[in-house]
ZATIFI-492551 format. One record per residue (C-alpha): x, y, z; residue number from 1. Coordinates in pm, whole numbers, plus 50000, padded with zeros to 5 digits. Layout:
BEGIN
c1 = X | c2 = Y | c3 = Z | loba = NUM;
...
REM end
This chain:
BEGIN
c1 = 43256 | c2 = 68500 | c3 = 76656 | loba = 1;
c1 = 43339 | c2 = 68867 | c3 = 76591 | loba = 2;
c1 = 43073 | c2 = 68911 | c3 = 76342 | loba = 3;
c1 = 42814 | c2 = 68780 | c3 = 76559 | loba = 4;
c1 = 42922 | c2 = 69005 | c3 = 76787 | loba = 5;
c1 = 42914 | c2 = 69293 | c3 = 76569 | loba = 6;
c1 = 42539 | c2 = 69195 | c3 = 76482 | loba = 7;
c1 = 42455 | c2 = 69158 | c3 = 76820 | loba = 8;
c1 = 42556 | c2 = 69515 | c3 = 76919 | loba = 9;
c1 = 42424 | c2 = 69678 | c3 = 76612 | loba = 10;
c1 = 42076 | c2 = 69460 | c3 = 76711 | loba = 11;
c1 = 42070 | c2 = 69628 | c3 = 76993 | loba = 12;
c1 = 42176 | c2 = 69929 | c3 = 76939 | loba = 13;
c1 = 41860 | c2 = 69972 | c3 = 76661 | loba = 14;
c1 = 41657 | c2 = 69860 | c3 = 76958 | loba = 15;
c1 = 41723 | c2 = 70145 | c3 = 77169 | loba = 16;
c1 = 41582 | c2 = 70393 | c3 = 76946 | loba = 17;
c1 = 41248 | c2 = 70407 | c3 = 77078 | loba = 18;
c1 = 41322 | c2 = 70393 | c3 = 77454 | loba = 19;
c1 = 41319 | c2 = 70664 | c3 = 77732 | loba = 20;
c1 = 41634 | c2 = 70768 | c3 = 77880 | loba = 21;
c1 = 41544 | c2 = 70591 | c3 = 78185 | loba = 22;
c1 = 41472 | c2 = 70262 | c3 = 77991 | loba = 23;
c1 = 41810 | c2 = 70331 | c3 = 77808 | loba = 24;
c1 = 41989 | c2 = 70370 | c3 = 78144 | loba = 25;
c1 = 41929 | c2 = 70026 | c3 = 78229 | loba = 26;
c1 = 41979 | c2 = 69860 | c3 = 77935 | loba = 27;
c1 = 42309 | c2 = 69986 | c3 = 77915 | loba = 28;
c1 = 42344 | c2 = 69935 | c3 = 78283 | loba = 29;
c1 = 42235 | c2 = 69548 | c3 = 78291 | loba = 30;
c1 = 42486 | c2 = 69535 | c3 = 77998 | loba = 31;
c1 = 42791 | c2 = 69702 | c3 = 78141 | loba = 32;
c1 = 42698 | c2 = 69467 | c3 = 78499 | loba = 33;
c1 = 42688 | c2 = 69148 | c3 = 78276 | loba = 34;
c1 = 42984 | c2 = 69242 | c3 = 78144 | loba = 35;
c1 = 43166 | c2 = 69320 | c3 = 78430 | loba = 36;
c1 = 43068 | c2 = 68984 | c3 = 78595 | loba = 37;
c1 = 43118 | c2 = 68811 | c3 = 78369 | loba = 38;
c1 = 43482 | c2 = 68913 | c3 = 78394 | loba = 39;
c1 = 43501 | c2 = 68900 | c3 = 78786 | loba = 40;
c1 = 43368 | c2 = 68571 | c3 = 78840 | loba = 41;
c1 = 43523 | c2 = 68374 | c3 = 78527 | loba = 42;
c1 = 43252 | c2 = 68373 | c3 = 78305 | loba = 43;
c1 = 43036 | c2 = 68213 | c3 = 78500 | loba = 44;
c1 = 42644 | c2 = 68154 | c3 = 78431 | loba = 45;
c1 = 42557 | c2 = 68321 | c3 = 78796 | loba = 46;
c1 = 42787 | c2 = 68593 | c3 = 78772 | loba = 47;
c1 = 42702 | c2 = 68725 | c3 = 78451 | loba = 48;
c1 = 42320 | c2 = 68739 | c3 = 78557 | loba = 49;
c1 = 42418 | c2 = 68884 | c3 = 78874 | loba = 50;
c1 = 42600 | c2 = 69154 | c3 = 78739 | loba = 51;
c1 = 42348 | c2 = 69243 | c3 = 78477 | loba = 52;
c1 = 42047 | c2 = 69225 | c3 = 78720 | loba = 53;
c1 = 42267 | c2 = 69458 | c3 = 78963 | loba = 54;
c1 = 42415 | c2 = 69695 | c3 = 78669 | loba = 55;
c1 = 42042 | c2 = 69688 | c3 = 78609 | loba = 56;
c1 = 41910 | c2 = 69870 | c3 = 78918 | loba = 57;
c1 = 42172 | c2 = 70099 | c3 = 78930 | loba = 58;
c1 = 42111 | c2 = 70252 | c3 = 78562 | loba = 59;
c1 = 41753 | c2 = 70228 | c3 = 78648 | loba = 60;
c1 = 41812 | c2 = 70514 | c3 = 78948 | loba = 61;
c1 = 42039 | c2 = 70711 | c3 = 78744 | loba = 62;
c1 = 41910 | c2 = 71027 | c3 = 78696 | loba = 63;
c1 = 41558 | c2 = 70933 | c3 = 78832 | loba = 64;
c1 = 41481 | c2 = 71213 | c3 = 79096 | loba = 65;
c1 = 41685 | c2 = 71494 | c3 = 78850 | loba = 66;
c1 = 41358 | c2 = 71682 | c3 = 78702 | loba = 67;
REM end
């Protein structure tokens, strides 16, 4: 389990290198969301998405009107 893990995350870390900061913002925010509800709600199916589509949104506006 840990090394698929470990694959995973260096996957998609290799992915990132051609994305804008924006696009990076919400990668790392639908991944921190998923994360987190995944936690909150028990590892649930629904909570996880939720809280990746949220996490989402909100890395998407990071930063968006600083220019």
């Amino acid at each position: 389990m840990r090394t698929a893990t470990l694959a995973l995350v260096a996957l998609g870390l290799s992915a990132c290198s051609g994305m804008t900061q924006q696009e990076r913002n919400t990668a790392i925010g639908a991944g921190v969301g998923a994360i987190g509800g995944s936690i909150l709600t028990g590892g649930s199916t629904a909570g996880t998405v939720g809280g990746a589509a949220v996490g989402g949104v909100i890395g998407h506006e990071i930063d968006k009107n600083k220019k």
